[in-house]
C-alpha positions as CSV (number, residue, x, y, z in Angstrom):
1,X,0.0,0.0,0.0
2,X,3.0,2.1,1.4
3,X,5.0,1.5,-2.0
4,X,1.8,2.1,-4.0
5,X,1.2,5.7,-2.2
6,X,4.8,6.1,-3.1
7,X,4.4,5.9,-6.7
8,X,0.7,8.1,-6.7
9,X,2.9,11.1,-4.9
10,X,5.9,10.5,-7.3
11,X,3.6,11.1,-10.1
12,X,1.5,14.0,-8.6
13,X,5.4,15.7,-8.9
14,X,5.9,14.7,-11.9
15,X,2.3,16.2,-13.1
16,X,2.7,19.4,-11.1
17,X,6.5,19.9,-12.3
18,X,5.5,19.6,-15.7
19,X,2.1,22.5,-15.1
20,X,5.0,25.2,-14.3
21,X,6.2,27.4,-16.1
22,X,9.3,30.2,-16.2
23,X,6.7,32.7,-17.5
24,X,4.9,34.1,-14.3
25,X,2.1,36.3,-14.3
26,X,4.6,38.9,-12.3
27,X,6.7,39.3,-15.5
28,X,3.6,40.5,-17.8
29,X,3.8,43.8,-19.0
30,X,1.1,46.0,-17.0
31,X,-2.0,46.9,-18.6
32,X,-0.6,50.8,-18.1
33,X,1.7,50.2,-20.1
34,X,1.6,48.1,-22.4
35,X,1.2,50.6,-25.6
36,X,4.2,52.1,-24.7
37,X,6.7,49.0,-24.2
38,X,9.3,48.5,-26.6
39,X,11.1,46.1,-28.3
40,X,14.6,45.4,-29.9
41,X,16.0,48.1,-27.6
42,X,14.5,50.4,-30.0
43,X,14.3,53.8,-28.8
44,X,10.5,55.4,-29.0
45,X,11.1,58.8,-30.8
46,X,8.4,60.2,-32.3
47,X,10.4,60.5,-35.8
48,X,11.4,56.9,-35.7
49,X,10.1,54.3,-37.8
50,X,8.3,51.9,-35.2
51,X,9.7,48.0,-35.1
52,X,5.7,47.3,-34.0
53,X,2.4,49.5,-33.7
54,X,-1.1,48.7,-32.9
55,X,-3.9,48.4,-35.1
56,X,-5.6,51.8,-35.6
57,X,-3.5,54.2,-33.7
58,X,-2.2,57.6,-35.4
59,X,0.8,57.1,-36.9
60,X,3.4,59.6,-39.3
61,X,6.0,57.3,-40.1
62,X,4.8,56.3,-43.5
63,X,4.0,59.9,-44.5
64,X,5.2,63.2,-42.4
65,X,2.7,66.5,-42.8
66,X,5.6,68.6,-42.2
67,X,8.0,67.6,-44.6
68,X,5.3,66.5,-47.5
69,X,7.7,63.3,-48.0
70,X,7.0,59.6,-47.4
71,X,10.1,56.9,-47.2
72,X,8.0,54.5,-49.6
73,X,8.8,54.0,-53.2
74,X,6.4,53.0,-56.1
75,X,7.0,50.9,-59.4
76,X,3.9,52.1,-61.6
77,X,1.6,54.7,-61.6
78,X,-0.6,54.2,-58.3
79,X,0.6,52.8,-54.5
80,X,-0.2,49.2,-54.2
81,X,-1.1,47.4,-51.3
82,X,-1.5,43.3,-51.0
83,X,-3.1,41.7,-48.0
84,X,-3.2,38.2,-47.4
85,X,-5.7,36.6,-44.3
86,X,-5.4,33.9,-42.4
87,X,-7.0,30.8,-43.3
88,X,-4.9,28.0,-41.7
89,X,-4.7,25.1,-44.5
90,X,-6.5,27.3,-46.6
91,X,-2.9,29.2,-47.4
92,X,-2.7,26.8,-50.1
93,X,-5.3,29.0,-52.0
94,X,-3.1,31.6,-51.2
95,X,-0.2,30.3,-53.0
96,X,-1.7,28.7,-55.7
97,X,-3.2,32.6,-56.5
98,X,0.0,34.1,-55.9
99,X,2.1,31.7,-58.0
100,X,-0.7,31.9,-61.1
101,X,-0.2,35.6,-61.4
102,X,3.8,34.9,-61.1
103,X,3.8,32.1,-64.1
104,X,1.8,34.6,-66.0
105,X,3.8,37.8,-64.9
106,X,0.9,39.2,-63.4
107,X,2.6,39.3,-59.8
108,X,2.7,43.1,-59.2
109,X,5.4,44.6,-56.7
110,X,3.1,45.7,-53.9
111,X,4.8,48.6,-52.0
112,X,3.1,47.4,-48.8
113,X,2.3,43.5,-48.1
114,X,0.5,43.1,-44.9
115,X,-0.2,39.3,-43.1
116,X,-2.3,37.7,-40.3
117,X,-1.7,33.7,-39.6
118,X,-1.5,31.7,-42.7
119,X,-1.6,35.2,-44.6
120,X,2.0,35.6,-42.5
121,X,3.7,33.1,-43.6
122,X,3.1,33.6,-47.8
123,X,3.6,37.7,-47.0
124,X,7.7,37.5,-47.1
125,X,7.5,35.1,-50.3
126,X,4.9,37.6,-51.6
127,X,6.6,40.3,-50.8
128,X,10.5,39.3,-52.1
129,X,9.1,37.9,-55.7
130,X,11.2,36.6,-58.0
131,X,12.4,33.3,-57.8
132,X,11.0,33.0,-53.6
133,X,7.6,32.4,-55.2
134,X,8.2,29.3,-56.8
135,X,9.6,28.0,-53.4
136,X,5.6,29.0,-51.7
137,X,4.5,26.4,-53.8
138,X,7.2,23.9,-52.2
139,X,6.4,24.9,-48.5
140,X,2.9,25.6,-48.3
141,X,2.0,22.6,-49.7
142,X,5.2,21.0,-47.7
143,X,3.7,21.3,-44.7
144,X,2.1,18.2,-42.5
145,X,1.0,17.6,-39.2
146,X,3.9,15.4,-38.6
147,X,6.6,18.3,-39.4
148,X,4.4,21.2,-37.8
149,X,3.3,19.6,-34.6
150,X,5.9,16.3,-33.8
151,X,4.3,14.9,-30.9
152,X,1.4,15.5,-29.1
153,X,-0.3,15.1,-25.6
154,X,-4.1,16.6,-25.1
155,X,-3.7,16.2,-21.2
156,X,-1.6,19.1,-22.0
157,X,-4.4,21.4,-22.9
158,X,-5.5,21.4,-19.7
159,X,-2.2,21.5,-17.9
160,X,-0.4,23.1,-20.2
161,X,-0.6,26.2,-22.8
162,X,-1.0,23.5,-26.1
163,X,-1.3,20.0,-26.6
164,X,2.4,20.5,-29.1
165,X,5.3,22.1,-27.8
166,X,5.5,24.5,-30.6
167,X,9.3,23.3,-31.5
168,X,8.5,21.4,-34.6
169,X,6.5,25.0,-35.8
170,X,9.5,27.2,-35.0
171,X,12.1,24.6,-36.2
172,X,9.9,25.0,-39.7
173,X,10.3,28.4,-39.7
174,X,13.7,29.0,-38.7
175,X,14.1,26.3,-42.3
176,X,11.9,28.5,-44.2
177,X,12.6,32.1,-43.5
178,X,16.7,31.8,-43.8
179,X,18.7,34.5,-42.9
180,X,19.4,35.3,-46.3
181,X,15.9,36.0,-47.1
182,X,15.6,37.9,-44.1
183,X,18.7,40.1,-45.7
184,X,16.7,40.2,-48.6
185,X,13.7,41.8,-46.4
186,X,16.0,44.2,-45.3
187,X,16.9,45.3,-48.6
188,X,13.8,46.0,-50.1
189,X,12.9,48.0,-46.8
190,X,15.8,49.9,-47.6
191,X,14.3,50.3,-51.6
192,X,11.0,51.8,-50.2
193,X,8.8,49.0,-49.2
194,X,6.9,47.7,-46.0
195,X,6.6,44.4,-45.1
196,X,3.5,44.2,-41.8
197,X,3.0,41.3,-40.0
198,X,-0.3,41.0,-37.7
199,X,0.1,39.1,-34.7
200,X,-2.8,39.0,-31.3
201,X,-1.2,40.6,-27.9
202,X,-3.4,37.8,-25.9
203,X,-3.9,40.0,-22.7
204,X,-5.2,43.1,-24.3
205,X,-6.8,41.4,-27.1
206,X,-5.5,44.0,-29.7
207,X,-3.7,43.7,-33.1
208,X,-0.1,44.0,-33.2
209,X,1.3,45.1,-36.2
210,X,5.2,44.3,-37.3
211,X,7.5,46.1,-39.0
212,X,9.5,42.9,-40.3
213,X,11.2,45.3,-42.9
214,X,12.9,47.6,-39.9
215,X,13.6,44.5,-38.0
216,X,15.6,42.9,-40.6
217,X,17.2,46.0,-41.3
218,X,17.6,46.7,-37.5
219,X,20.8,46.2,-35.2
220,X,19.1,44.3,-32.7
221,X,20.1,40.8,-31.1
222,X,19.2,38.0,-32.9
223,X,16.8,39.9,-35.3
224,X,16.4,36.2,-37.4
225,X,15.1,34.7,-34.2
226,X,12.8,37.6,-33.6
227,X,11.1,37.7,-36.6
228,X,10.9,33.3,-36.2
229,X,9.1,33.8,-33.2
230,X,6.6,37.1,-34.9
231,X,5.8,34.6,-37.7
232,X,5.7,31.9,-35.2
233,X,3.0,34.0,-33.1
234,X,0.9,35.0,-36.0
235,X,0.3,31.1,-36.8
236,X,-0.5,29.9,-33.8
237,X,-3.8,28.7,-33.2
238,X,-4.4,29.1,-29.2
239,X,-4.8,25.7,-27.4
240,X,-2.6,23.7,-31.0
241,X,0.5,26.0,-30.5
242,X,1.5,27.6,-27.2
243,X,2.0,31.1,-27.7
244,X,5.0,32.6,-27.8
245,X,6.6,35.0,-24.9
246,X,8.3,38.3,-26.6
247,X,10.6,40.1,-24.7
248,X,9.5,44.1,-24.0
249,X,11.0,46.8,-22.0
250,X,9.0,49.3,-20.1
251,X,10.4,51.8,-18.4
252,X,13.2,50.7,-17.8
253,X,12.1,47.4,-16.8
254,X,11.9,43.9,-18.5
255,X,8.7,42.2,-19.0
256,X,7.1,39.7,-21.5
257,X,4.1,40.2,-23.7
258,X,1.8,36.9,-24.6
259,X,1.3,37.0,-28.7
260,X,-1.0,34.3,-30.4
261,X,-2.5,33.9,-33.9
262,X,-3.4,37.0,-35.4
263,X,-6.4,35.7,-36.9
264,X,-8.3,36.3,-32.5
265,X,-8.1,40.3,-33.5
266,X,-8.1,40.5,-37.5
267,X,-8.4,37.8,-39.9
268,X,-7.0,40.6,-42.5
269,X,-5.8,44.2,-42.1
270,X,-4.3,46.8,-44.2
271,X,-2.5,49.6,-41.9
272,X,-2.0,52.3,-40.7
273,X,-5.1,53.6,-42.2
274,X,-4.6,56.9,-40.3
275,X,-1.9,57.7,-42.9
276,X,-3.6,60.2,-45.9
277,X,-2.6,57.7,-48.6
278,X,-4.2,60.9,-50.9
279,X,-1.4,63.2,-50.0
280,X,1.3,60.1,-49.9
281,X,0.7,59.6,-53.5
282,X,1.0,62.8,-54.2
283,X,4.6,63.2,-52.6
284,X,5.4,60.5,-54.9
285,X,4.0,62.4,-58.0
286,X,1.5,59.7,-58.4
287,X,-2.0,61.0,-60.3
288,X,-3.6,57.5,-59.9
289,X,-5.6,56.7,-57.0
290,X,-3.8,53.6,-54.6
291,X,-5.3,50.4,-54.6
292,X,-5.5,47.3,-52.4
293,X,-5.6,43.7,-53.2
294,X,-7.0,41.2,-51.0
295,X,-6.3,37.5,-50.9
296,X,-8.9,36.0,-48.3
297,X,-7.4,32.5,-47.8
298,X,-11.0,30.8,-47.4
299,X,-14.7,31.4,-47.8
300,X,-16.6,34.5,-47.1
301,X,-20.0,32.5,-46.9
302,X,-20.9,29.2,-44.8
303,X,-22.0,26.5,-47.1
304,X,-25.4,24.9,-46.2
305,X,-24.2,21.4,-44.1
306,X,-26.4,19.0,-42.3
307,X,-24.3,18.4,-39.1
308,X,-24.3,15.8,-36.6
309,X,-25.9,16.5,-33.3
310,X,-22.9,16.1,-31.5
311,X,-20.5,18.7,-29.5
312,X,-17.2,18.4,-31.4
313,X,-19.1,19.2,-34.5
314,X,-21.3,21.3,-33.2
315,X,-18.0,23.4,-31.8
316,X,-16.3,23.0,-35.2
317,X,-18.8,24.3,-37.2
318,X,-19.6,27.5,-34.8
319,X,-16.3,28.5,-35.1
320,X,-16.0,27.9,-38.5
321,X,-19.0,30.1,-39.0
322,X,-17.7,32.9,-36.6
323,X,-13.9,33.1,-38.6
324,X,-16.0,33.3,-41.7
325,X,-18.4,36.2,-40.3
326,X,-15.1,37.9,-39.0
327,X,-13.7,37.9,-42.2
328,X,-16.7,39.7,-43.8
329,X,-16.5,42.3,-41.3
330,X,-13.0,42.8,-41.4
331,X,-13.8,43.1,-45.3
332,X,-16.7,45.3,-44.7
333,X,-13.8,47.8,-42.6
334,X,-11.2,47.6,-45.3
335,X,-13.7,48.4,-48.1
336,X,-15.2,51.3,-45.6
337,X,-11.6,52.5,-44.8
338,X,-11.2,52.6,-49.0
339,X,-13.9,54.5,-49.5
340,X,-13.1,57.1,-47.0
341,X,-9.5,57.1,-48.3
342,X,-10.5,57.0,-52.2
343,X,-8.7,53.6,-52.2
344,X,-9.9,51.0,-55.1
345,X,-9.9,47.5,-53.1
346,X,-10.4,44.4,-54.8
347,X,-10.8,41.2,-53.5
348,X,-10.4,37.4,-54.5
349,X,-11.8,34.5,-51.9
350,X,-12.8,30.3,-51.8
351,X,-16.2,30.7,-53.7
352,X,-18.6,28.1,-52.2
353,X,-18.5,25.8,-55.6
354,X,-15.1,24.6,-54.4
355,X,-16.1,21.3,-52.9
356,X,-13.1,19.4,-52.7
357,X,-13.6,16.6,-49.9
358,X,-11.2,16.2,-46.8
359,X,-10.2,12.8,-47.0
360,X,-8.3,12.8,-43.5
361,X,-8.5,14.1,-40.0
362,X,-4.9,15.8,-40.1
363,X,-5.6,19.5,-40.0
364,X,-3.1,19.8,-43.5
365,X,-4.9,17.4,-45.6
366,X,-2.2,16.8,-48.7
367,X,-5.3,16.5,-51.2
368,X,-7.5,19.3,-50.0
369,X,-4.6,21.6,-49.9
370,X,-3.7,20.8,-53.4
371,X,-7.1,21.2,-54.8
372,X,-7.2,24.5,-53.1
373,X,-3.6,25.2,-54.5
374,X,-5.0,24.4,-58.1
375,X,-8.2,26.1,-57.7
376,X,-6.1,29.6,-56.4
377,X,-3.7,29.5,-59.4
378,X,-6.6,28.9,-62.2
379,X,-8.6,31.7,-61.2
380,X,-5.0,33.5,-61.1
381,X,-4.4,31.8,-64.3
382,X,-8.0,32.8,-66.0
383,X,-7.8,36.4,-65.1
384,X,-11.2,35.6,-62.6
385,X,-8.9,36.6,-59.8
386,X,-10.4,40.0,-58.2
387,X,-13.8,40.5,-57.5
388,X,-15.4,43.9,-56.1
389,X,-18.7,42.1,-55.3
390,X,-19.4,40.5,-52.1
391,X,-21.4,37.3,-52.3
């Protein structure tokens, strides 16, 4: 009895060892001050271009009133902007519309690429062109539950932060977005274009919004690693991935901010929309109003879908329906936003004729995600790409 007591408390250790955690609630940034922590060791001036803003606050960075002159750069006749949602497995639409307008050189040279989740992780390939595109093709539809996730444990859902240990997803990552192409980010900062990257600050709930350009072009420690874990955040789904723990500084003091899939603030963004993109085109002796593309990786309607009266499918469903009402109104901002702006905004999205089947339970289906791939690059391919209607 003695010995079996033994082994009950020996595990209880074990159990309660493996709940803690070297993030403490004590180390969180303070709700006070969280808007005003940095990062990088960069030093908040008003004239300096931000490593990270939030979503919606006034900004001059991309355009200064006083000096009528912007730090961005346009090839062609009207600013471009490309935003790309999240969408999980549905990236592969993504890339497959991204890669059809490449094969057919119809892959414009947006001056600002913006990203949320799976949106985040095509936005650098998007962004560099060239011969990076081909290579989405190769790692969006590369990616398996196997490489992304290694091993998991459920129980650790409840004990834990995530039922993987996110290495496997920052390990991917780290192989993807190589320190040369990070160099290569930096340079086309340098030329005049912004790379965004949207990512959830869990505690306040708010969009935070990454200037992966500046980063790479920055002098901070380890800005590869940095950017990893940005990308990293922006992908993971709370509860899948743990989130991941970014170093601030506030006031003089060190604390840690909790980021998690964009996707919980903004399944798509284009920013700052407080910048007059009106008189920015006009500094660059532009007479063509800007315009924004948007890639919605996934539908922006709920197709009809007898479901089982059971909970798991019951909680599937609801939140595929509440990512796919989210997206409308994010949608319904961004085309608001362009009208007050005078910004043309076209949009391309998973019509609800795509029915390809989902032949497994791994959350990147092979199959699906190539018939998504296919059906992405033929409208690309057609010219059916942009749409201004919702459905």
């Amino acid at each position: 009895m003695n010995h079996v007591k033994q082994i009950a408390a020996i595990l209880l250790l074990m159990l309660i060892a493996g709940c803690s955690t070297t993030h403490t609630l004590d180390l969180r940034v303070p709700e006070q001050g969280y808007e005003q922590a940095t990062v990088g060791g960069e030093a908040k001036s008003p004239n300096a271009e931000p490593l990270r803003f939030w979503a919606g606050e006034p900004s001059t960075f991309l355009y200064s009133d006083l000096t009528k002159s912007t730090p961005l750069t346009v090839q062609g006749d009207a600013l471009n902007i490309l935003v790309l949602s999240g969408g999980g497995a549905k990236g592969a639409f993504g890339a497959g519309v991204v890669n059809g307008l490449y094969d057919h050189d119809q892959l414009e040279q947006y001056t600002i690429v913006t990203g949320v989740s799976a949106g985040a992780l095509i936005a650098p390939f998007a962004f560099l062109g060239g011969d990076e595109v081909p290579r989405l093709k190769q790692v969006m539809l590369g990616i398996n539950d196997k490489e992304i996730m290694g091993k998991r444990n459920f129980l650790n859902t409840l004990f834990k932060d995530a039922f993987t240990n996110g290495d496997n997803m920052l390990e991917f990552i780290a192989s993807v977005y190589t320190p040369e192409m990070i160099a290569d980010i930096a340079k086309q900062h340098n030329a005049g274009r912004r790379l965004f990257i949207g990512t959830t600050q869990f505690d306040s709930g708010r969009l935070s919004i990454w200037n992966i350009g500046a980063i790479a072009n920055s002098n901070i420690d380890n800005k590869a690693g940095f950017i990893h874990q940005i990308l990293a955040a922006s992908a993971s789904i709370p509860g899948v991935f743990p989130p991941q723990f970014i170093k601030v500084d506030y006031q003089g003091e060190a604390y840690e901010e909790l980021h998690v899939d964009g996707g919980l603030s903004a399944q798509m963004f284009f920013e700052p929309v407080t910048t007059d993109y009106g008189k920015l085109s006009k500094a660059l002796g532009l007479t063509q109003q800007p315009y924004i593309h948007v890639i919605r990786n996934g539908m922006l309607t709920m197709p009809y879908e007898v479901i089982p009266d059971k909970g798991m499918a019951l909680l599937t469903r609801s939140l595929k329906s509440l990512t796919v009402l989210q997206s409308r109104g994010d949608l319904y901002k961004m085309l608001y936003d362009s009208q007050l702006q005078q910004i043309d905004l076209s949009f391309t999205y998973v019509d609800n004729e795509f029915d390809a089947p989902v032949e497994t339970k791994a959350m990147f289906d092979f199959e699906y995600m190539q018939a998504l791939y296919n059906y992405g690059y033929d409208k690309a391919v057609k010219g059916q790409v942009w749409s201004k209607q919702l459905p």
